[in-house]
N, C-alpha and C positions, 0 to 999 in steps of 0.2 A: 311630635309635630305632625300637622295633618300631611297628608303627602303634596297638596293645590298648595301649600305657604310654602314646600318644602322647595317643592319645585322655583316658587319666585320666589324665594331667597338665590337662588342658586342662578337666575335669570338676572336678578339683581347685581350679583358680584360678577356676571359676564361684562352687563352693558357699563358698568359702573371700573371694572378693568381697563375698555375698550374707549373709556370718555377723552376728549380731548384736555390734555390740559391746561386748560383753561379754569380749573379751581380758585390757583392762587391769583390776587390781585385784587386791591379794592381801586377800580380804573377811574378817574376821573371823567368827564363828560368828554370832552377836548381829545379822549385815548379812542375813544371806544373805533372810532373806523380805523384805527391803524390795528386793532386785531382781526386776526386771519378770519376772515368773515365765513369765509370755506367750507374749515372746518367745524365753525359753530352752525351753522346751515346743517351739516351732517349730525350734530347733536338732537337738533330737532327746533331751530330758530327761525320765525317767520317772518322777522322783522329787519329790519336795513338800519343801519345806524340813525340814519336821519329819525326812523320811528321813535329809538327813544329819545335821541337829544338832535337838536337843528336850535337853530339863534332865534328862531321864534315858536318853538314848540317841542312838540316829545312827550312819550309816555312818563318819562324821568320827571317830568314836573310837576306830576300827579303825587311824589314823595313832597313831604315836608317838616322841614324842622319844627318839631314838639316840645320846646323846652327843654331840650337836654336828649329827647328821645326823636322817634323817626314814625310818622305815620304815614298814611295815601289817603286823598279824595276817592270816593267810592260812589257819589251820584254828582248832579248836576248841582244839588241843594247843601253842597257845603259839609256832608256826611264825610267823617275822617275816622278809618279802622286804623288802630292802635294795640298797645299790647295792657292790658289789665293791671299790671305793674306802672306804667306809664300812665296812666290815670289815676291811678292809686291818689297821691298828691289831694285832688279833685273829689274823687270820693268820702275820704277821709275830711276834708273842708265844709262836707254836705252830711255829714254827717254827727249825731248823737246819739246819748244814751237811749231816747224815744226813738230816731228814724236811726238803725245803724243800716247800712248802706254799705259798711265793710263787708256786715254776717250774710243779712241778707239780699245784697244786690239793688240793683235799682233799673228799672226801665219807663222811660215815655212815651206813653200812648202815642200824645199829638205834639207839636212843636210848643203849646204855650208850657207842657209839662215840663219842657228840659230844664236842669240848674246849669247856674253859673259855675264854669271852672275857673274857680277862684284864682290869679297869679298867672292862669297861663294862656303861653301867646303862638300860637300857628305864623311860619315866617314862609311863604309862597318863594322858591328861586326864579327870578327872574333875570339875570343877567349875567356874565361873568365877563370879566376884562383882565386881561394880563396889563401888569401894572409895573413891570418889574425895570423898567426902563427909569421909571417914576421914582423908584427908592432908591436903586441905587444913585441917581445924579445927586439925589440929597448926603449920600456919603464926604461929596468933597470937600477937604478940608477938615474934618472930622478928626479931633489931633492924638487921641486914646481910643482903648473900648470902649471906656462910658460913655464918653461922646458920641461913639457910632452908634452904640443902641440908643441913644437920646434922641439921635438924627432921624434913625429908623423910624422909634417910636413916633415923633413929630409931621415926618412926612405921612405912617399910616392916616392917622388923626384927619391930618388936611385932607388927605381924598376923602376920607368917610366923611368929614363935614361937608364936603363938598360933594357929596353926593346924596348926603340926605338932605343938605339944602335946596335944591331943586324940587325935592318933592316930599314931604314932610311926611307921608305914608310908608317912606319907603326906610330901612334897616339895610344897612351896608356895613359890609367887612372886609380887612385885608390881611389874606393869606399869605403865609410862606411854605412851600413846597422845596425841596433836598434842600433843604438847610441853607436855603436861603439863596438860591441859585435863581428860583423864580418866585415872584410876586402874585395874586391874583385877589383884583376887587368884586365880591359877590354881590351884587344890589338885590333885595329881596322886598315883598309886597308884606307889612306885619298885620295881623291879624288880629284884636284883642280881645274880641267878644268870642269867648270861645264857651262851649255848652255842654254838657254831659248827659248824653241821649242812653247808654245804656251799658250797663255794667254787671257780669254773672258776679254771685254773689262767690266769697272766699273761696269756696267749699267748690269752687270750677276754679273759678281765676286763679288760685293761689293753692290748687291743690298739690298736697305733697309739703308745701311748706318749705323748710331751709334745708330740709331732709333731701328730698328732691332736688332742690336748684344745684344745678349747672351738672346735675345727673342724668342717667338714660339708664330703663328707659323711664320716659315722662307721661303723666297724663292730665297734667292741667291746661284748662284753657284762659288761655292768657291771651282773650282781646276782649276788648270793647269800643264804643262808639261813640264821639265826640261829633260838636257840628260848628262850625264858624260862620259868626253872624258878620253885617256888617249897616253901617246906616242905608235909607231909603235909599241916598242919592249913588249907593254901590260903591261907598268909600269907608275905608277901615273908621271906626267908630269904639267909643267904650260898651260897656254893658246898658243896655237901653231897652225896655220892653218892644219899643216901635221899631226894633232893629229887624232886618230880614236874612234869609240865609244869605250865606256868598255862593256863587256862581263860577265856580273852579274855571279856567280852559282847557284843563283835563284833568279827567280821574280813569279811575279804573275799572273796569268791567269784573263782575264778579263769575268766576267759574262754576259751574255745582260740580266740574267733572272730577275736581281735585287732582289728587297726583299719583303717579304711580312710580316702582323701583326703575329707577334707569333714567329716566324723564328728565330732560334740562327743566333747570327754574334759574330763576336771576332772583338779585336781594338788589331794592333800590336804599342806598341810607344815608345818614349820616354820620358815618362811623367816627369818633371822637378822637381817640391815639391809639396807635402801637409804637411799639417800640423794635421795628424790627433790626432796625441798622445801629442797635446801639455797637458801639467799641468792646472790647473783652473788659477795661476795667470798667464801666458801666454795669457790665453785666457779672462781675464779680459782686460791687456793691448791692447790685440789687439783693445778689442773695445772702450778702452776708449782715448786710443792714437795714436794709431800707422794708425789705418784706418780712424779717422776725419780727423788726420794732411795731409793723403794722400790724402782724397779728398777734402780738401784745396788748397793745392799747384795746383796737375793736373785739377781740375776745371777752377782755375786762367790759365791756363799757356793755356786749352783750347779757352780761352775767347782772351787771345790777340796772337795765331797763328792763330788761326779765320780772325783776323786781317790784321795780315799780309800778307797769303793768299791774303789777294783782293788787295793789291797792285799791282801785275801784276801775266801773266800766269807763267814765268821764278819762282817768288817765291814761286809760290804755289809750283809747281813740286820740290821747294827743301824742302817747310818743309812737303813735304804730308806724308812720311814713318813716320818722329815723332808726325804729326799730329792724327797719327792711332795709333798710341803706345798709345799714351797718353789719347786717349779720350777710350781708352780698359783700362789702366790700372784705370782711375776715376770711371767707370763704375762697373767696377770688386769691387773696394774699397766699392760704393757706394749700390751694391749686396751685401756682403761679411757682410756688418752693418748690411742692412736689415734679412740677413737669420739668421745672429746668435741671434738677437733678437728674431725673429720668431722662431726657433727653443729652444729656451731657454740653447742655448749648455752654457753659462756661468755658469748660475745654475747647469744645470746636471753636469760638473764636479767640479763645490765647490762640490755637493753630493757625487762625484767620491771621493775627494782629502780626505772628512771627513772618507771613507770608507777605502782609504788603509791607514789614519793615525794611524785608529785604528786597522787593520788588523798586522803593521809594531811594534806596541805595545808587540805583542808576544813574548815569552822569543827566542833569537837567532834570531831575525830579526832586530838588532839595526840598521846594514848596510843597511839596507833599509830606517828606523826612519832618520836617518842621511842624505841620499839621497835626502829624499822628503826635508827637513829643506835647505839646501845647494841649489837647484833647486831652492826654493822661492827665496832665497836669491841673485842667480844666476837674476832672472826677477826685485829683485828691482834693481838690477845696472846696468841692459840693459834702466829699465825705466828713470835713471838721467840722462844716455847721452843721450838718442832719438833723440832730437830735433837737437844736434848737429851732431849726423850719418845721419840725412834724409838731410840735408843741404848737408855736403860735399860728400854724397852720391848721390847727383842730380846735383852738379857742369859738370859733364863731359856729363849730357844730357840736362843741361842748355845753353851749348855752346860751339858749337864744336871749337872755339881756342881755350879756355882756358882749354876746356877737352885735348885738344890735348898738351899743353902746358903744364900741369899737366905731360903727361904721356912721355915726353919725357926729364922734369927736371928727374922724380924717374928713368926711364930706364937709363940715363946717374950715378945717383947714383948708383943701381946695379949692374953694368958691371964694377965697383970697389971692386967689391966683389968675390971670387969665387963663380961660375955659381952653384954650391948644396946650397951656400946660400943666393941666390937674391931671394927676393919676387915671391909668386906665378903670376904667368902672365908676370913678365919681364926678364926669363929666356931665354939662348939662344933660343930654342927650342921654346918659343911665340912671337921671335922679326918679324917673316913672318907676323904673324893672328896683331900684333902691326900696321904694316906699312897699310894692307891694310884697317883698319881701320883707320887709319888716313888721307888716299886718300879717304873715304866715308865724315869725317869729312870734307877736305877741298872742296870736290863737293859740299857738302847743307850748308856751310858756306855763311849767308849772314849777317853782324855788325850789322841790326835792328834788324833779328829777335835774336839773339844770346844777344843782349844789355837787351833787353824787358824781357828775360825769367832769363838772369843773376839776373837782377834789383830785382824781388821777394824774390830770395835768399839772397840779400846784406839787404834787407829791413829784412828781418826775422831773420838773423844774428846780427841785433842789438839790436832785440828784447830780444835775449835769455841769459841765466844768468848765468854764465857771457856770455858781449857776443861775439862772435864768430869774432874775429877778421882779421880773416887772410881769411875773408869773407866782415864784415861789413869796413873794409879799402878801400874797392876797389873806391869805388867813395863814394860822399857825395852829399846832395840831403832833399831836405824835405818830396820826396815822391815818390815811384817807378818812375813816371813818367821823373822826374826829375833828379833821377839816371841812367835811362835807357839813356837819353840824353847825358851825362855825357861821359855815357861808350861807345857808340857808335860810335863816331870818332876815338877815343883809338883803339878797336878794329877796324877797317879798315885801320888803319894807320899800322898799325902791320906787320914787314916784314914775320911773319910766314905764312900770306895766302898766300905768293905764293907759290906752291907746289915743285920746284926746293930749293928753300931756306928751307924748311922745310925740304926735302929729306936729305939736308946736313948736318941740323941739327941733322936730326935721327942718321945719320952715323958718327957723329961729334964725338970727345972723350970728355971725360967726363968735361975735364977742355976747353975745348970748349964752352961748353955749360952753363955752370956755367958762364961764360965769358960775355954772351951775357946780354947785357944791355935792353932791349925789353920789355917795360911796360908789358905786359901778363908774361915774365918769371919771374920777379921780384916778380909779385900775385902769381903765380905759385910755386914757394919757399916757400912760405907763406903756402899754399894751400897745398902741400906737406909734410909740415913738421905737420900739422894739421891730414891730411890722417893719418900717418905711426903714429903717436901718439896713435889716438883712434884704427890702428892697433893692436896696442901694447895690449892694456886694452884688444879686442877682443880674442888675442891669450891666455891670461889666461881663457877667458869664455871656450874657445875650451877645455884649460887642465882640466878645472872642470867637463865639460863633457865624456871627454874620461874618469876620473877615478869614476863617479859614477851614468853612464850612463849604463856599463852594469849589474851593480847593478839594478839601477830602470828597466830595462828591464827584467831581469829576476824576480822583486818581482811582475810584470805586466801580464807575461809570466805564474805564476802559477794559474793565476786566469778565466785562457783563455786558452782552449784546441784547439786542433786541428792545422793545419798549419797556420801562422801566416805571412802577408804580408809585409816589409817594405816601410816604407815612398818613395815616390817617390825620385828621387835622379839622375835622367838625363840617365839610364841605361836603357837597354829595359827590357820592362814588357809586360804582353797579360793582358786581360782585355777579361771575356766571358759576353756576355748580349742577352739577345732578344729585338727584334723589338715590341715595344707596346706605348700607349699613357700614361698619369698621368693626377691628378687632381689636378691642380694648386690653385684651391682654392674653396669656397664652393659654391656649383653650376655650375659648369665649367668642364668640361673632355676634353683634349686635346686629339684631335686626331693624330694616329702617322707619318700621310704622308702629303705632299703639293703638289698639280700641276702647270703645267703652268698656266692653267685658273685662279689659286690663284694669280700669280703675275699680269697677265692682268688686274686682277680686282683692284689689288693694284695700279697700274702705273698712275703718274702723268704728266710722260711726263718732272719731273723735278729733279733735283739728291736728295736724294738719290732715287728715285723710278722713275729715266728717263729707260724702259726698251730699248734697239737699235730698231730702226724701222723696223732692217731685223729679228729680233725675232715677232715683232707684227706681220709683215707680215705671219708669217709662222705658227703663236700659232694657229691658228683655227682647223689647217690639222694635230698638232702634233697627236692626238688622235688617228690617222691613217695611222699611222705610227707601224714600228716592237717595236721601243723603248717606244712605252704606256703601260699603265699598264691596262688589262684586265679587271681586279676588280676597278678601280676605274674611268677606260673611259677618262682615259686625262696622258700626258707626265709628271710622278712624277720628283718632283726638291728634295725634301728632307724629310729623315726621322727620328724619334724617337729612341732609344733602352735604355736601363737603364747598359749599360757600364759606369765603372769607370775611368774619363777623368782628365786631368787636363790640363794648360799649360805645352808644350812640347807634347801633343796629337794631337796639330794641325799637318793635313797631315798627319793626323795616319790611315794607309788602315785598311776599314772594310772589314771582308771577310766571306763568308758562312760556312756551316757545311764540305763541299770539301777543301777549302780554296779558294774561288774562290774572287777574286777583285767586291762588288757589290758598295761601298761607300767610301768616304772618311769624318773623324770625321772634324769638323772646330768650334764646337762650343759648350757650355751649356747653359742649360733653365736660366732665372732669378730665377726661384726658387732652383736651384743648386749650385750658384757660391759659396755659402757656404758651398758645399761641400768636399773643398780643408779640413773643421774641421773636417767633418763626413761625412760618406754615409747614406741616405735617401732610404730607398727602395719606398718609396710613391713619391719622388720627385727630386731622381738624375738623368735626363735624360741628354744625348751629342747629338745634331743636327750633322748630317752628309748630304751632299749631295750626291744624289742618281747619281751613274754613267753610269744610262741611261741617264739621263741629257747632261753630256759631249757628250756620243757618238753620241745622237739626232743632237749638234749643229756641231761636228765635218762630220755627214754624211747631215742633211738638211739647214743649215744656211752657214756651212764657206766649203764644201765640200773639206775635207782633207781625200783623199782618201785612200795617204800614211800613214797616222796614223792608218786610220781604219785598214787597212793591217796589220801592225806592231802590232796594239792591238789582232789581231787575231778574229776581226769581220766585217769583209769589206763584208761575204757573207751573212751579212743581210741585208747589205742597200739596199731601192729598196722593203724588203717586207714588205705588210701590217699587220695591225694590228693583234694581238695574237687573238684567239674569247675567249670569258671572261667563267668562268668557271660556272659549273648549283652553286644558291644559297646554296643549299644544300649541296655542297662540298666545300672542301678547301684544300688547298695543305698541305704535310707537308715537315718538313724541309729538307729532301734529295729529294723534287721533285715530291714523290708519291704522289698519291689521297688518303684519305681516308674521310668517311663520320663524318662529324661535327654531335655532340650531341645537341639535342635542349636544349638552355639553362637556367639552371634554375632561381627562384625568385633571389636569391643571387647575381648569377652572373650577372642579366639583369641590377640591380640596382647598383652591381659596374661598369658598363659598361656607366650608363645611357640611358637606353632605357625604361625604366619606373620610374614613381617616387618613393620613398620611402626611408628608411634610406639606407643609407652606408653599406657595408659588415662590419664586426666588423674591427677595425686597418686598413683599407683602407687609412687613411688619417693620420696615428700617423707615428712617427718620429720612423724609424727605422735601425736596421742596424748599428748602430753605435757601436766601440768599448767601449766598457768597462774597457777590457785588455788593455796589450800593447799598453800604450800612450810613445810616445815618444815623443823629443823633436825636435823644427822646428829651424833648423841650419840656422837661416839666417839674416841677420843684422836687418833686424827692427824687 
């Protein structure tokens, strides 16, 4: 190691020792002035809570929900950096065998150049209301659980109608926070005309491939750039050539200075679930059922799109987005095993579960004694249907007819309903986000692979006990192989792939549709009535929750001071962390940045590690260049920090102590993915790609000059490199010099720059709640 890295590695695990802890917590907007602002000030923060969030502004509203992902505004003209994976969808839409746009990327000169990102929609936050007054009154009288989750469910509805009826632009949501103790309506501005400005081709975005994900260290660049248009008159619109950009009220400045070890950064996102406060038997099922059977199935299903794939290039380009889902969500599953063993989280909370049984023992704590009983209770009856919720729970991504077919039997069911009481999703109000997902379905519709992936499930459906017949009916067979056979003429014979016939369908009346004779609607009925069944069962788990959730919440809540963070839940959250490495395991210290030099030396020349030829050409000179990094002598691709990330952080802008754009999050370490149970201070790190990265290729590889402009660093291209700073100094977080301490025995040896033990708890499992477990609202 050079002796200039050796040293800031070891500068690194000082500042990063020395951090406030302030790591864990994804904080809601509403938290953020009750932390100790003091000591985030002494991390290196410039900003007053109001800067990021106020009830008419903030840095925080420059993040926006992407479709499931998390992007930032970046000019005034509607530009949204994102993560490469997060476009992917978009990409893959715009793409063919003539334009592939997966292999080799895609960028727009000028605005008329951009495509349409097909499906998806940018949702602006613009409000938030605690609402919780409002649901619970709707409780009274309520005579069972079903009823009460009925009530729930009815009264959400009414606010949301009632909120996007006032303004037909607007996307409203209602939240629940600790298990249901608080309510909160999100009003949000939706955005539909959304554009696909510029995208590195695989060979950056996707470098390393499955090999790589949720490993360290990393070297792919995982962003690109979207833009949101909107009509003349600056009102959300659909796709329309005379459409013009939108006009953010904030975005975010981009940095060239990037980041360095020690450095606060914050993660604005949308982080989607953890499940940090599950119960011990939760957390038992998870490991003994819920996440072998997951990576059972997605392993399989990996193994024959694999497959498929090499049949020709036309195929691959349709199953590649599900191809990426799936071999992330197997991976995730097959991390998620390993950490919670390793970490022994099953164990620590049976200790948990023994401690508040008998804490719930005390005279006037029955409501609580009764809570914990009712919650077990609650996990053994999610445990006897499993097998049957993962089955019909994976039908509509086994196959897009038959998912499609599924979804357009129940939508014709509920539009015989009044619209306050049609199922969540097939309301007037989601029959737009219905269709165009259905035009995604019939695009990567192809009867092999759809036959292949259905086949598993029909086979696993006869397995189960009883078994699952409005599954194991569909074809007969002595063995996937031979069911997949079966079903694959069926489905291409099907008058629903053509997209006219299907469109009529959609818009068909009810007794229409019912009408239709069509091998897939006939399974589909089946299929249907199966769904809204175990519906049914689920809406009583929801009423057992609402009425002694915020019971366990508060006998949770006394045992744990201080502000207390909800479970992730698709709403924006901030997340503070510094930039530093971890020790993945004994003997090993991860360092917390990557160069180009590191992919060059990775690169096979073959995917996943083919890096473009016009990057090899250029990686020798990146060094010397403005976008190198001084301290480290070569073009950083990506870095470390110990933020609290989950799914729905992807494209979560990282930004400095100013708030300035230095990173964007895309990923977690393998020793992390367990952290959706608990935070790890020794071992929760999120990879981000560093966004000198982008700017390098947008000014020396694809020379977009107009972007640089728009990003508001076009007057760097052109200079050289920064000169690196003396040994002895180091920057601190707002910029300044000040002189580094020479560091001591303790710290050399947490750092790894001499040998000996460990600083005390360097390596122990930390950070995790004790308090405030709640519960993880989610079907498996």
């Amino acid at each position: 190691m050079k002796p200039a890295l050796l040293f800031m590695a070891c500068v690194s695990a000082v500042l990063v020792s020395a951090s406030v802890r302030a790591d864990e917590g994804q904080w809601m907007p509403s938290q953020i002035s009750k932390l100790d602002q003091g000591r985030l000030a002494g991390l290196g923060l410039r900003l007053g809570p109001a800067d990021l969030w106020n009830e008419s502004g903030g840095l925080m509203r420059a993040a926006v929900n992407l479709s499931g992902c998390t992007g930032a505004f970046v000019s005034e003209k509607g530009l949204i950096a994102t993560n490469h994976h997060c476009a992917y969808r978009a990409i893959q839409g715009q793409s063919s065998p003539e334009h592939d746009y997966i292999s080799n990327g895609f960028l727009a000169k000028k605005l008329d150049g951009e495509l349409p990102a097909k499906g998806y929609t940018v949702r602006v936050l613009s409000h938030v209301k605690d609402v919780t007054q409002d649901v619970v009154s709707a409780l009274k009288g309520a005579s069972d659980d079903r009823s009460r989750a009925e009530a729930i469910e009815k009264k959400k509805k009414e606010l949301v109608l009632a909120c996007e009826t006032k303004d037909a632009r607007r996307h409203c949501e209602v939240n629940d926070f600790y298990l249901g103790k608080r309510y909160e309506l999100s009003e949000y501005l939706e955005l539909e005309d959304i554009r696909l400005v510029y995208a590195p081709p695989a060979g950056i975005g996707d470098y390393g491939g499955e090999i790589d994900n949720w490993m360290w260290p990393r070297h792919s660049g995982d962003f690109a750039l979207l833009r949101a248009y909107v009509g003349k008159d600056g009102k959300p619109a659909e796709y329309s050539k005379d459409n013009v950009p939108f006009s953010p009220a904030e975005h975010l400045r981009v940095s060239a200075e990037g980041v360095r070890p020690g450095q606060l950064v914050m993660v604005f996102g949308y982080p989607v679930r953890t499940a940090r406060y599950l119960p011990a038997t939760e957390v038992k099922r998870q490991l003994e059922q819920v996440l072998p059977a997951t990576v059972d199935l997605y392993g399989e299903w990996l193994e024959l799109l694999a497959a498929q794939a090499k049949r020709s290039p036309a195929v691959a380009i349709k199953v590649a987005a599900l191809k990426k889902g799936v071999a992330n969500r197997e991976k995730n599953a097959r991390g998620m095993l390993e950490g919670l063993r390793r970490l022994g989280l099953a164990e620590r909370r049976e200790q948990e579960a023994a401690s508040l049984a008998e804490w719930a023992k005390k005279p006037g704590r029955e409501a609580s004694a009764k809570a914990l009983g009712e919650l077990a209770a609650l996990s053994a009856e999610r445990e006897k249907r499993f097998s049957r919720a993962l089955l019909l729970d994976n039908v509509p991504r086994a196959s897009n007819l038959m998912g499609l077919a599924v979804h357009l039997v129940r939508l014709a069911r509920e539009r015989q309903k009044p619209d306050i009481e049609r199922a969540v999703g097939y309301m007037t109000r989601d029959e737009p986000e219905l269709w165009k997902a259905a035009e995604r379905r019939l695009r990567d519709f192809d009867p092999e692979v759809d036959a292949a992936l259905l086949a598993t499930l029909v086979v696993r459906a006869k397995k189960t006990n009883p078994p699952l017949q409005a599954l194991a009916s569909l074809a007969a067979g002595p063995n996937e192989a031979a069911i997949s056979r079966a079903l694959a003429p069926k489905l291409a014979a099907s008058a629903l792939k053509n997209p006219e016939r299907a469109k009529k369908l959609f818009d068909a009346k009810p007794s229409e549709v019912d009408a239709f004779s069509d091998f897939l609607f006939v399974a589909a009925r089946k299929l249907a009535d199966a769904i809204e069944a175990l519906e049914a069962e689920e809406r009583t788990d929801t009423g057992v929750l609402a009425r002694v959730g915020p019971t366990y919440f508060e006998m949770l809540e006394a045992q744990r001071g201080g502000p207390v963070y909800p479970d992730a839940n698709g709403t924006l959250r901030l997340s503070v962390a510094t930039v530093g490495g971890y020790k993945p395991q004994d003997g090993l210290l991860a360092l917390p940045q990557t160069t180009l030099m590191g992919a060059v030396e990775k690169a096979t020349g073959k995917a996943p590690f083919a890096l473009p030829q016009k990057v090899l050409d250029k990686a020798e000179q990146a060094k010397n260049t403005f976008w190198a990094d001084s301290e480290l002598g070569d073009l950083p691709l990506c870095f470390l920090s110990n933020a609290d990330t989950t799914g729905g952080n992807s494209g979560s802008p990282v930004v400095n102590g100013r708030g300035e754009l230095v990173g964007l999050n895309f990923d977690r370490v393998w020793e992390n993915i367990a952290g959706d149970f608990g935070y790890s201070k020794a071992r929760s790190r999120n990879i981000s790609s560093d966004i000198r990265y982008m700017l390098w290729l947008l000014d020396r590889v694809d020379d977009a000059s107009p972007l640089l402009r728009e990003l508001g660093v076009a007057s760097f291209r052109g200079l050289p490199a920064r000169r690196p700073r003396p040994a002895s100094v180091m920057r601190s977080a707002d910029g300044g010099l000040r002189g580094g301490p020479e560091p001591t025995d303790s710290e050399r040896s947490s750092c790894g720059c001499r040998s000996g033990p460990a600083a005390p708890g360097s390596a122990a499992f930390g950070g995790l709640l004790l308090g405030a477990l709640l519960w993880l609202r989610r079907r498996h």
